[in-house]
N, C-alpha and C positions, 0 to 999 in steps of 0.2 A: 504494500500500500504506500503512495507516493506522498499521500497528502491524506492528515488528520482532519482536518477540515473544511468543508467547500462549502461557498458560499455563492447565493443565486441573488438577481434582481427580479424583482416581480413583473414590472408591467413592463409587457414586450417578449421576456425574457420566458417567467414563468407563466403569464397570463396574458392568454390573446385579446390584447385589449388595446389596441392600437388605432385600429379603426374606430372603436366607441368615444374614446378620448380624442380624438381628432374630431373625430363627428360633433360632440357635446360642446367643444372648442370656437366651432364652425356655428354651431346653433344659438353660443350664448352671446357671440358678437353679434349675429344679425338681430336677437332680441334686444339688444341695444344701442342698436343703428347704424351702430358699425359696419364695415363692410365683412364679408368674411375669409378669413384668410385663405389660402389657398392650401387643398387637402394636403401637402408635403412640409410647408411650415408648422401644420397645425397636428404633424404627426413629430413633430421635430422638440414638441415639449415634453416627450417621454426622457425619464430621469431628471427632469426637471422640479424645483419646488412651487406648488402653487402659485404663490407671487411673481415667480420668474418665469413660468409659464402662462400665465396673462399677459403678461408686460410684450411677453415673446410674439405673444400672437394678436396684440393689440398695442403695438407699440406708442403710438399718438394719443392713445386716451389716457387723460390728468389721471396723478396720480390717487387723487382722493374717489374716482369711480372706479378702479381696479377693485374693491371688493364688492363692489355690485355686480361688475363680470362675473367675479369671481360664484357668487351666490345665482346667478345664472346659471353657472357651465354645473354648479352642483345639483340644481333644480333639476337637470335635464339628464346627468350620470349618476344617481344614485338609485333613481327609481329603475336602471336598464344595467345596474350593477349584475344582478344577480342574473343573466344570460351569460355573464361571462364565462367562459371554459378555460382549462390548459390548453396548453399545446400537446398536440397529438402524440403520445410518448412519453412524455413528462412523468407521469404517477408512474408509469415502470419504473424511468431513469429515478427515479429520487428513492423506490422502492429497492432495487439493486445496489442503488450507491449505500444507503443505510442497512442491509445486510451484508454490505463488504466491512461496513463497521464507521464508514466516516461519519462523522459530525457536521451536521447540514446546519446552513441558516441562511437567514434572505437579507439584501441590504437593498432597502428603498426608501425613498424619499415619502411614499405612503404615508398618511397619519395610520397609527397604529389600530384604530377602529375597520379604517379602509382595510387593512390587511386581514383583520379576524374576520370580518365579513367576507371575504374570498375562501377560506376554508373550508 
């Protein structure tokens, strides 16, 4: 065994969710009149922190209306949360990897609520 312990990122990585997050990104700027970005910037806020991924993909809007996007993009990706899947393979590879004996864990930017709800 090469390695005691490996560690995964969730969105993207562990959890096909790339598209939702772009989509959710795309829907809360046009709810707020913004234009909306284009589907490949709006995929470009994975590993991102929330505040850095508003700013990223509304960059002109003041900064005191970022947590209104912000209360937007969550409006529109919590309720379509739980559709989310792995990727195809994943619950083997992470089942194999933890019967060879390593030590798993995820490192994301996720609030930690977001991650137990993917479980």
């Amino acid at each position: 065994m090469r390695y005691d312990l490996i560690v995964f990122d969730w969105d993207g990585t562990i959890m096909d969710s790339a598209a939702l997050i772009a989509e959710t990104m795309m829907t809360a700027c046009t709810q707020m009149g913004l234009p909306a970005p284009p589907a490949d910037r709006a995929r470009h806020v994975i590993g991102m922190g929330m505040i850095d991924a508003v700013r990223h993909v509304a960059p002109d809007l003041p900064p005191e209306l970022l947590p209104q996007l912000l209360e937007y993009y969550r409006a529109h990706y919590l309720p379509r949360e739980q559709s989310l899947r792995p990727f195809d393979g994943i619950a083997q590879l992470l089942q194999s990897l933890d019967k060879a004996g390593h030590l798993l864990a995820v490192a994301t930017g996720k609030p930690r609520g977001g991650l137990e709800r993917g479980f």
